[in-house]
N, C-alpha and C positions, 0 to 999 in steps of 0.2 A: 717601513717605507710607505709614503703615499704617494697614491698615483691620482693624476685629475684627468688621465685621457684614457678613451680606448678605443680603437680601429677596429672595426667590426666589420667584415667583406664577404659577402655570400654569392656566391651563383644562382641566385633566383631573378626571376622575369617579372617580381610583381611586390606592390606595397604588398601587407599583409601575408607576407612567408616567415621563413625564420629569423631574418632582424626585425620584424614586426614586433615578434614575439620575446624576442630577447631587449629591446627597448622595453615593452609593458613589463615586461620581468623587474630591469634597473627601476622603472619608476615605480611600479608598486613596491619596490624594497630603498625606497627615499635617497636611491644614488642620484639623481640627480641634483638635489638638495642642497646635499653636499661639495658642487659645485664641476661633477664630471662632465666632458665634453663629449657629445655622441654624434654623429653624420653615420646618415647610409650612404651608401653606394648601390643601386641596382641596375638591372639591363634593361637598356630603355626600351619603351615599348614598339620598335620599328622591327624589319624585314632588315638580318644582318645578312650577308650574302655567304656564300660558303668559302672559305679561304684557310690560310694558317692560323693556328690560334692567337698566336701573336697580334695578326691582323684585324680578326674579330675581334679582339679582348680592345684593340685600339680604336674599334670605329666605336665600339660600345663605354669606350671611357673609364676601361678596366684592367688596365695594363698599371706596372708599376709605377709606371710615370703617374699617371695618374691618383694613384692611391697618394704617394708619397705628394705630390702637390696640393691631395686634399690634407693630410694630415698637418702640413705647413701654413695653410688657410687657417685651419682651426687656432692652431699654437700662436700663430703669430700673424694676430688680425689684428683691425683696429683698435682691438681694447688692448694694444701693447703687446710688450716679450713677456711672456710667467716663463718662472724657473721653476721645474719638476721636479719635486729632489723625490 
């Protein structure tokens, strides 16, 4: 089976953390080449307030919704529908 996507979502507050790292990984190992789709997600650099996590994860743009709207961005952008198999 080939796969052309991957959703990578970390809890870190900064470029350069662990999907820094896991990007430089894919690309010194020529996955992107190959034609994989990659987006981060991180928390953005603002003063969250203190609340439910649900509600954090929401002002930060890290709640399910969220992820899953990014993953739908990616798959089905302007460059058309691709099928996964």
């Amino acid at each position: 089976m080939e796969s052309k996507g991957n959703q990578n979502e970390n809890e870190e507050g900064s470029i350069g953390g662990f999907g820094s790292h896991v990007a430089n990984l894919l690309a010194e190992n020529g996955i992107f080449d190959k034609g994989l789709k990659f987006r981060s997600m991180i928390l953005p650099d603002v003063f969250i307030d203190q609340d439910t996590p649900e509600r954090m994860y929401d002002v930060a743009g890290l709640n399910a919704k969220h992820i899953a709207q990014k993953v739908l961005e990616v798959f089905f952008s302007k460059d058309g529908i691709r099928v996964i198999k």
